[in-house]
N, CA, C and O of each residue as an XYZ file, in Angstrom:
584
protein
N      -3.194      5.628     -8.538
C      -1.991      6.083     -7.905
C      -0.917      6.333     -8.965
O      -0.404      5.414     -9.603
N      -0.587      7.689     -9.130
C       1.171      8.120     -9.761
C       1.801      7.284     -9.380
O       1.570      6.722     -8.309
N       2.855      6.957    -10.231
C       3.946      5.687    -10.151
C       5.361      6.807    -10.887
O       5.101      7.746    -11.640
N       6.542      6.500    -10.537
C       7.511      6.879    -11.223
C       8.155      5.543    -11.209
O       7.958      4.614    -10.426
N       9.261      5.647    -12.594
C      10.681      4.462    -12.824
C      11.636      5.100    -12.323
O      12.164      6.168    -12.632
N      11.890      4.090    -11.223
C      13.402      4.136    -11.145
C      14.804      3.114    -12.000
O      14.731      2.292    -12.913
N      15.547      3.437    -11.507
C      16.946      2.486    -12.657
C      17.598      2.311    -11.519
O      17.900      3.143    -10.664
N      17.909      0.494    -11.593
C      19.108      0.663    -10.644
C      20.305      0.094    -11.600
O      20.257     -0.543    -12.653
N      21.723      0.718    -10.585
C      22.678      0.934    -12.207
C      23.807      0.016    -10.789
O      23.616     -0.038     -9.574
N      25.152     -0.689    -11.808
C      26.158     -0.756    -10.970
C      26.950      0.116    -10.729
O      26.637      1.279    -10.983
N      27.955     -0.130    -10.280
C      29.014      0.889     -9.656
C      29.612      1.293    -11.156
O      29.849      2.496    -11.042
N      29.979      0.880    -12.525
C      30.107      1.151    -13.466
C      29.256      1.909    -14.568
O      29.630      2.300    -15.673
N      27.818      2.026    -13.876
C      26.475      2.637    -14.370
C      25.826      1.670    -15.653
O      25.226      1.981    -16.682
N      26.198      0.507    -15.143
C      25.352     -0.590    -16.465
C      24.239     -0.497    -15.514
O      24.211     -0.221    -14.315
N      23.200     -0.845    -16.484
C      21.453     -0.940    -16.198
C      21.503     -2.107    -15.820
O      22.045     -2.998    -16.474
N      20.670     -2.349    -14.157
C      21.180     -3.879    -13.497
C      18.853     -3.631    -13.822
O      18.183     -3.241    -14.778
N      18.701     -3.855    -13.197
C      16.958     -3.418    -13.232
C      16.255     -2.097    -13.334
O      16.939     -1.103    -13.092
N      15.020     -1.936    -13.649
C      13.948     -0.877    -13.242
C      13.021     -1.313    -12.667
O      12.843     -2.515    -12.470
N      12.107     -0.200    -12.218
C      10.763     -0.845    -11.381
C      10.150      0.762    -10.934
O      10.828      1.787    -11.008
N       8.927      0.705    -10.531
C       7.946      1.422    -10.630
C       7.489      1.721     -8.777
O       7.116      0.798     -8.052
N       7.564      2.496     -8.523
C       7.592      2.798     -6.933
C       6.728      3.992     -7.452
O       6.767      4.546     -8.550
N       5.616      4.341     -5.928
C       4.863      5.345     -5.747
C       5.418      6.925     -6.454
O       6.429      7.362     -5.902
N       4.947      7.641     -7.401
C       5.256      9.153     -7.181
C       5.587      9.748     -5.821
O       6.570     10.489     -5.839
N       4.987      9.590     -4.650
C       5.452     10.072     -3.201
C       6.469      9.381     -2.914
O       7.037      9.990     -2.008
N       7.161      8.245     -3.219
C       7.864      7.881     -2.480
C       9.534      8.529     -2.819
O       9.905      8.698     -3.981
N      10.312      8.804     -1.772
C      11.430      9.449     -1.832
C      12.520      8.417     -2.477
O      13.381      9.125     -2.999
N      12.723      7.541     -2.592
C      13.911      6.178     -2.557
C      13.263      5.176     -3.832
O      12.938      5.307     -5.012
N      13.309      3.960     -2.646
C      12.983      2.411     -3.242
C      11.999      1.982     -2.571
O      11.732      0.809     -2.832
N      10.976      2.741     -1.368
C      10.251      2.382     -0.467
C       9.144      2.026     -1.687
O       8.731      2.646     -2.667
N       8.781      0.188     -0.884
C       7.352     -0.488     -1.622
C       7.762     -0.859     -3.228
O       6.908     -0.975     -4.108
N       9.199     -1.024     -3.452
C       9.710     -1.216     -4.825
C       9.631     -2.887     -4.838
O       9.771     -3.575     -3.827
N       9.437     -3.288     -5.878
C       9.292     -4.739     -6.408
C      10.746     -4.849     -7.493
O      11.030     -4.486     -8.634
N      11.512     -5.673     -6.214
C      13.014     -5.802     -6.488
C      12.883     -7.460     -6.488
O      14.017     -7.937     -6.522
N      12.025     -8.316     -6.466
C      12.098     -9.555     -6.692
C      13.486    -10.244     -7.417
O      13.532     -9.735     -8.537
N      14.304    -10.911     -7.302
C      15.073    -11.580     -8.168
C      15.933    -10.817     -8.488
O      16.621    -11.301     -9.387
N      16.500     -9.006     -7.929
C      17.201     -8.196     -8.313
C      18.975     -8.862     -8.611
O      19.549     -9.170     -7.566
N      19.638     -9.032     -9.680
C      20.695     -9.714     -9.325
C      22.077     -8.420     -9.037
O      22.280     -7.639     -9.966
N      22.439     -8.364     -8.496
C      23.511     -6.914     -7.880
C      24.396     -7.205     -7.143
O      24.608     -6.561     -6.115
N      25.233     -8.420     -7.571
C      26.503     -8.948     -6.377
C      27.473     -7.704     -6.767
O      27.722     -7.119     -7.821
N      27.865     -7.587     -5.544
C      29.164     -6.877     -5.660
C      29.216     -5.444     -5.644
O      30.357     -5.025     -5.450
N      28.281     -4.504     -5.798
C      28.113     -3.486     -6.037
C      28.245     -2.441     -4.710
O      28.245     -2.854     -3.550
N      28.329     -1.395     -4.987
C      28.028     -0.384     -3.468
C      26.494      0.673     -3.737
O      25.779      1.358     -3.006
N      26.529      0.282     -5.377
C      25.264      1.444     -5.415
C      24.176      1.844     -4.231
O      24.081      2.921     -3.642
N      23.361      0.605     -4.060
C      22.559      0.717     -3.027
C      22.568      0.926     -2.006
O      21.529      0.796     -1.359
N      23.984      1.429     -1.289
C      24.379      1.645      0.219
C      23.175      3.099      0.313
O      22.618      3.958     -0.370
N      23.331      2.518      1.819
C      22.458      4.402      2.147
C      20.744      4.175      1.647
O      19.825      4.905      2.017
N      20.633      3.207      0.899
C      19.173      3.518      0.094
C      17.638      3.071      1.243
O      17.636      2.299      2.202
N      16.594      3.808      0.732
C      15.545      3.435      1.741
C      15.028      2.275      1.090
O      15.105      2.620     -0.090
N      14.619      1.290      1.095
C      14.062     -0.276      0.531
C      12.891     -0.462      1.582
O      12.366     -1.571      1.685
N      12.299      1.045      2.690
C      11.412      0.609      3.454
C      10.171     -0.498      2.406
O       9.985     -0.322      1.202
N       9.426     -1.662      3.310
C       8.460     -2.205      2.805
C       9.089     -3.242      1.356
O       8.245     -4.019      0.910
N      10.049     -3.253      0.877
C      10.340     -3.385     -0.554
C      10.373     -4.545     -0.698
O      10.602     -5.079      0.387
N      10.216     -5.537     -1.814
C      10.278     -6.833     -1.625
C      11.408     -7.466     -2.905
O      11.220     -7.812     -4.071
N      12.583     -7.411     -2.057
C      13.823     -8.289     -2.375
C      13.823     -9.792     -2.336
O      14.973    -10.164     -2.100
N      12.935    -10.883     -2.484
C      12.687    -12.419     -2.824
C      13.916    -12.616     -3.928
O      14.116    -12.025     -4.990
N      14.624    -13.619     -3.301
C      15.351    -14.521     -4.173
C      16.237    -13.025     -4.718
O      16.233    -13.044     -5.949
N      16.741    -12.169     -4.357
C      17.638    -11.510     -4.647
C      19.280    -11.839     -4.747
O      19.545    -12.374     -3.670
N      20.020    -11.792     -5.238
C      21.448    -12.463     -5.165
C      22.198    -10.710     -4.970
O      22.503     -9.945     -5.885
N      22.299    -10.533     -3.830
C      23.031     -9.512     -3.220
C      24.553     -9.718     -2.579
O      25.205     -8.913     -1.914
N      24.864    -10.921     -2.956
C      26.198    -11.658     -2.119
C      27.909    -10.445     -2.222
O      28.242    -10.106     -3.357
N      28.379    -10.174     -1.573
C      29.146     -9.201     -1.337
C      28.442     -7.543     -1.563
O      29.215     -6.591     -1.456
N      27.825     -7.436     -1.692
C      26.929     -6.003     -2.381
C      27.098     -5.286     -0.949
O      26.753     -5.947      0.030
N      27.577     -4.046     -0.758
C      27.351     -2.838      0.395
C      26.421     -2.183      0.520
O      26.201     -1.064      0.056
N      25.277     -3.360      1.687
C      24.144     -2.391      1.962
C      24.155     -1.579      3.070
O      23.053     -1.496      3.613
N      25.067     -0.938      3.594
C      25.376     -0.200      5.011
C      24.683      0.860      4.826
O      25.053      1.727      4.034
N      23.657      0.944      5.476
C      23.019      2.357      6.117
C      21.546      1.822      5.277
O      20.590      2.555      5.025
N      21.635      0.676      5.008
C      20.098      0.944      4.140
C      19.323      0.582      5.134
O      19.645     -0.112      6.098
N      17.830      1.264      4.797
C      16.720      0.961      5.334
C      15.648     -0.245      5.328
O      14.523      0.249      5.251
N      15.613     -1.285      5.369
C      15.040     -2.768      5.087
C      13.349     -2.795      5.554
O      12.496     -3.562      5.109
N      13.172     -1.772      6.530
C      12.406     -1.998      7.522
C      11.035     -2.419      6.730
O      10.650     -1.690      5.815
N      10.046     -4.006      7.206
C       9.203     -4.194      6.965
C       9.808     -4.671      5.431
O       9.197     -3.975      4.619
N      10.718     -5.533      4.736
C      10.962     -5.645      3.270
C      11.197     -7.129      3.506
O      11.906     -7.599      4.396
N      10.395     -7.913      2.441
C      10.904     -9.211      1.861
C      12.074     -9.527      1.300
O      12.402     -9.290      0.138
N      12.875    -10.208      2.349
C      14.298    -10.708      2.016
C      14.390    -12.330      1.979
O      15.330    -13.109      2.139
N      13.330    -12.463      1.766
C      13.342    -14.488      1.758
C      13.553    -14.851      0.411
O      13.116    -14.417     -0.655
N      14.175    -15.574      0.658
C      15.426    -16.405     -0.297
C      16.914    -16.102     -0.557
O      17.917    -16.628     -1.040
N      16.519    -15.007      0.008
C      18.033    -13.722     -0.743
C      19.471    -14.061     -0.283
O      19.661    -14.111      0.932
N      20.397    -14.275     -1.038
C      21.805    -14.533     -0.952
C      22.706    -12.800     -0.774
O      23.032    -11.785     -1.389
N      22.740    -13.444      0.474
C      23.619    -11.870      0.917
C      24.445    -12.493      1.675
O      24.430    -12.297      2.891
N      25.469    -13.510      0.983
C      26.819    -13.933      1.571
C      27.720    -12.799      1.160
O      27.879    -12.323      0.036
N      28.273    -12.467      2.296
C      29.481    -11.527      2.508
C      29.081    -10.008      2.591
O      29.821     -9.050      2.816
N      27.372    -10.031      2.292
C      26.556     -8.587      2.161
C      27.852     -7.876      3.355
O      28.583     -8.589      4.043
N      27.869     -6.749      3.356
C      27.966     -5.805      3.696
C      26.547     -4.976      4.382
O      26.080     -4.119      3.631
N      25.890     -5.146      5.622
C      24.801     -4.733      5.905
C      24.732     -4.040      7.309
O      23.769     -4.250      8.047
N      26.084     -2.951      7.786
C      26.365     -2.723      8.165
C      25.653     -1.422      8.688
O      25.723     -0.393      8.015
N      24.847     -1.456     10.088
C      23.770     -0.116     10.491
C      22.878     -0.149      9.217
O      22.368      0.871      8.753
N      22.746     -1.208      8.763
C      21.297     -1.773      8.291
C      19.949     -1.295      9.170
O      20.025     -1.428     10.391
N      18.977     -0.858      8.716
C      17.580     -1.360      9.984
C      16.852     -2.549      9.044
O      16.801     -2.537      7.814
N      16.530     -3.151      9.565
C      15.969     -4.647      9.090
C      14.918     -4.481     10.294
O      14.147     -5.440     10.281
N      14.773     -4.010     10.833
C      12.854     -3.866     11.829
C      12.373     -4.563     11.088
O      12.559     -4.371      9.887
N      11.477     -5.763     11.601
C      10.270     -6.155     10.764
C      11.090     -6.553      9.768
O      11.771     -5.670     10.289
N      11.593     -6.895      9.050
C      11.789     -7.606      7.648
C      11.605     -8.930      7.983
O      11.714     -9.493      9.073
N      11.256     -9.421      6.696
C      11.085    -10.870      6.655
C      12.746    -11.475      5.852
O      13.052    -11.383      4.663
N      13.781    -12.227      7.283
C      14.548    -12.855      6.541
C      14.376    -14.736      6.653
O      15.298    -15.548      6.573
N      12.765    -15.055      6.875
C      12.806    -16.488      6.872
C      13.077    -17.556      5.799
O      14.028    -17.347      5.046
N      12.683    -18.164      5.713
C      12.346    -19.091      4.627
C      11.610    -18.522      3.361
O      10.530    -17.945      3.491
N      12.250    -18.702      2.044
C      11.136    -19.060      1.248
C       9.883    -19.788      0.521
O       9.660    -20.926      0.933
N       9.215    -19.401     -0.282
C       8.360    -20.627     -0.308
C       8.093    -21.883     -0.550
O       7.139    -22.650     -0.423
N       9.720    -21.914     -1.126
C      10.265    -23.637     -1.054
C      11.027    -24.075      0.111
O      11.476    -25.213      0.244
N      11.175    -22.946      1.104
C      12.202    -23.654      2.206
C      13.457    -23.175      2.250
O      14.278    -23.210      3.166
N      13.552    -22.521      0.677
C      14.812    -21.869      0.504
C      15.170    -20.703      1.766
O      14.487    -19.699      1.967
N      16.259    -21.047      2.462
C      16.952    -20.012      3.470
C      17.620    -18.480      3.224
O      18.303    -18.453      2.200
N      17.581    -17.634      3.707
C      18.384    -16.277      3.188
C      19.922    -16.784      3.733
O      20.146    -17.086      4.905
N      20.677    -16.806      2.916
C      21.898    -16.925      3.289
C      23.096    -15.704      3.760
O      23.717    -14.845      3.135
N      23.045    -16.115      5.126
C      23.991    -14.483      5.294
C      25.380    -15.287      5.736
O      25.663    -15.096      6.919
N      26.121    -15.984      5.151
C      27.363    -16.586      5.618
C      28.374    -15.503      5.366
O      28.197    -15.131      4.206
N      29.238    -14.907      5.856
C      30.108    -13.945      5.891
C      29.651    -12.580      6.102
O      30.500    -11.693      6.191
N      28.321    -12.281      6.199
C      27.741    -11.096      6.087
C      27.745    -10.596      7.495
O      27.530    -11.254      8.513
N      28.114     -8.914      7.353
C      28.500     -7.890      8.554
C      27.275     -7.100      8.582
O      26.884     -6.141      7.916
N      26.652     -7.954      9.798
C      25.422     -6.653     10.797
C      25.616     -6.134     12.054
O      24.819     -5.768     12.917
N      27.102     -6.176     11.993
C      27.200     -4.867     13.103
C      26.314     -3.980     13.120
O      25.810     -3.213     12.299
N      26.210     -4.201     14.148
C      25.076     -2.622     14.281
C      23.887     -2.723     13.554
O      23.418     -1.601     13.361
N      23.303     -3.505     13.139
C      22.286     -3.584     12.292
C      20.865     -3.527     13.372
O      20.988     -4.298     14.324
N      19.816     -2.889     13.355
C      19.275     -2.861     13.821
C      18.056     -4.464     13.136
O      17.886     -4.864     11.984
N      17.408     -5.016     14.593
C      17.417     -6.232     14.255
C      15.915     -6.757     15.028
O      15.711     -7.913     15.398
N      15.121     -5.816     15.138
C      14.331     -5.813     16.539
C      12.923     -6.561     15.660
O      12.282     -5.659     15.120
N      12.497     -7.525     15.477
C      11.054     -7.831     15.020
C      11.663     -8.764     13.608
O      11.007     -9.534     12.906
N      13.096     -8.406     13.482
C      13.555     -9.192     12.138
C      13.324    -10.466     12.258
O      13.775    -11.046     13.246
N      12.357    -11.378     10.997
C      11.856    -12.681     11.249
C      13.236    -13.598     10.461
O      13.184    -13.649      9.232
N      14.063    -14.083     10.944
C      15.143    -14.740     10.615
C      15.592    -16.328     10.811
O      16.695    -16.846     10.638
N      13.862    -17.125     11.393
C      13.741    -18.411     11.464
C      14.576    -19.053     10.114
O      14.758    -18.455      9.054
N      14.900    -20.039     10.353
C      16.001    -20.574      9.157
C      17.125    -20.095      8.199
O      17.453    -20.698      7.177
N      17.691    -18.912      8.658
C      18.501    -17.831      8.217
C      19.851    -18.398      8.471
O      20.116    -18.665      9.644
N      20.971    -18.682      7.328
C      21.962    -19.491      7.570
C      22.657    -18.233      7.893
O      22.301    -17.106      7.550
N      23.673    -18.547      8.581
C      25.060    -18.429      9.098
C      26.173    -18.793      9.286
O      26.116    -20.021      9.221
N      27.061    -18.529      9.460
C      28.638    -19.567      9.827
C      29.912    -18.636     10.443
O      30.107    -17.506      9.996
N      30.538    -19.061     11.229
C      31.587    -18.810     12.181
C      31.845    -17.010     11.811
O      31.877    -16.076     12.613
N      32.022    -16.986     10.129
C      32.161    -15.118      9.776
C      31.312    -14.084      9.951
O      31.474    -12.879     10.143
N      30.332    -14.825      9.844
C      29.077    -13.722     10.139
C      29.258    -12.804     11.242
O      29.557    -13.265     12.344
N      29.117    -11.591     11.082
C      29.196    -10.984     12.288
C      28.035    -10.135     12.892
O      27.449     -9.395     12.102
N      27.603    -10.149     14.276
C      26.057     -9.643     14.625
C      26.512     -8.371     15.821
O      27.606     -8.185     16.356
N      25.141     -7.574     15.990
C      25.406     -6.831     16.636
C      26.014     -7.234     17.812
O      25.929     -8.461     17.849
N      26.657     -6.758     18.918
C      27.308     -6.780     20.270
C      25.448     -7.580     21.070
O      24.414     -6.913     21.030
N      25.491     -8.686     21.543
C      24.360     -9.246     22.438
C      23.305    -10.390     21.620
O      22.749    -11.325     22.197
N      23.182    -10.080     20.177
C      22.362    -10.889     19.258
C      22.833    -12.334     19.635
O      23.972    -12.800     19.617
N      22.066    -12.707     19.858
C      22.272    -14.533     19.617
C      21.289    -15.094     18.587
O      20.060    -15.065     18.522
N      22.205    -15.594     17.833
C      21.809    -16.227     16.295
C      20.661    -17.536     16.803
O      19.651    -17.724     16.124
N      20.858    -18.126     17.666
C      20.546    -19.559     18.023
C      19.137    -19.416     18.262
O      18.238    -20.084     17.751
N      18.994    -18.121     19.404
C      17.700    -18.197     19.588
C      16.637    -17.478     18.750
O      15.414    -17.490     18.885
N      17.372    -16.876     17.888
C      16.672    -16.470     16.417
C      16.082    -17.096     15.703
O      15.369    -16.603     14.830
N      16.276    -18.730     15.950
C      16.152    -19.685     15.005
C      17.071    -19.891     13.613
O      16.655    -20.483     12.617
N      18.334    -19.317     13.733
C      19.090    -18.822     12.570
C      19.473    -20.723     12.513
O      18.899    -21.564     13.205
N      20.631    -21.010     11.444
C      20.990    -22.441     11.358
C      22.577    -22.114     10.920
O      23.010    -21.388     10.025
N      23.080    -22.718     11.644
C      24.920    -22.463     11.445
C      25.329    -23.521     10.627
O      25.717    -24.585     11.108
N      25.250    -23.233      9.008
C      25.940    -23.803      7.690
C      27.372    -23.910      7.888
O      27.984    -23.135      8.623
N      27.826    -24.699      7.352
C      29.264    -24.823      7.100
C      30.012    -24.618      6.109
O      31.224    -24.817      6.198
């Protein structure tokens, strides 16, 4: 299988990672973003991350609004204050990691985030978080941190 590099850059265009995604693929779909560290940034808004595996990512304030998650490993990942706004997260994995470690979404905005199959057993939260209009965190198995 053809492979191309991509670069992901900050909002200042410093080199944050690279990684190697399909020649067919249009985006970040099936990209090995493991450990990506990118607080704060907006680069990645809008981006497709279908399938992609974000583990232990530190995304905490970062603007992922409009990205595509669907089916992507988000366990461990710190996305306090994310910005994940008309997110699709279908299918993503936001449970536990393989130590137990939780995805932390404390302040993080999923309005509108599409949320349907998202595995979010042990997924912290707290009073800021904000969810689509009907989501209930509780029966998600989510855990309300303080």
């Amino acid at each position: 299988m053809s492979k191309r590099r991509v670069t992901i850059v900050d909002d200042d265009g410093r080199h944050l990672m690279a990684c190697y995604v399909s020649a067919e693929s249009s985006d970040l779909e099936g990209a090995d973003l493991d450990g990506l560290l990118a607080s704060g940034i907006s680069t990645l808004r809008g981006r497709n991350c279908t399938g992609a595996s974000l583990y232990a990512a530190l995304l905490q304030e970062t603007d992922l609004s409009s990205c595509d998650f669907e089916g992507a490993d988000l366990r461990g990942a710190n996305l306090k204050g994310a910005r994940l706004y008309a997110a699709c997260l279908r299918d993503a994995d936001m449970g536990l990691d393989a130590l137990g470690g939780p995805v932390r979404l404390q302040g993080a905005d999923l309005r509108e985030a599409t949320l349907g199959g998202c595995r979010l057993s042990g997924a912290e939260y707290d009073a800021t978080t904000r969810f689509p209009p009907g989501f209930d965190p509780d029966a998600a198995g989510m855990v309300k941190a303080d």
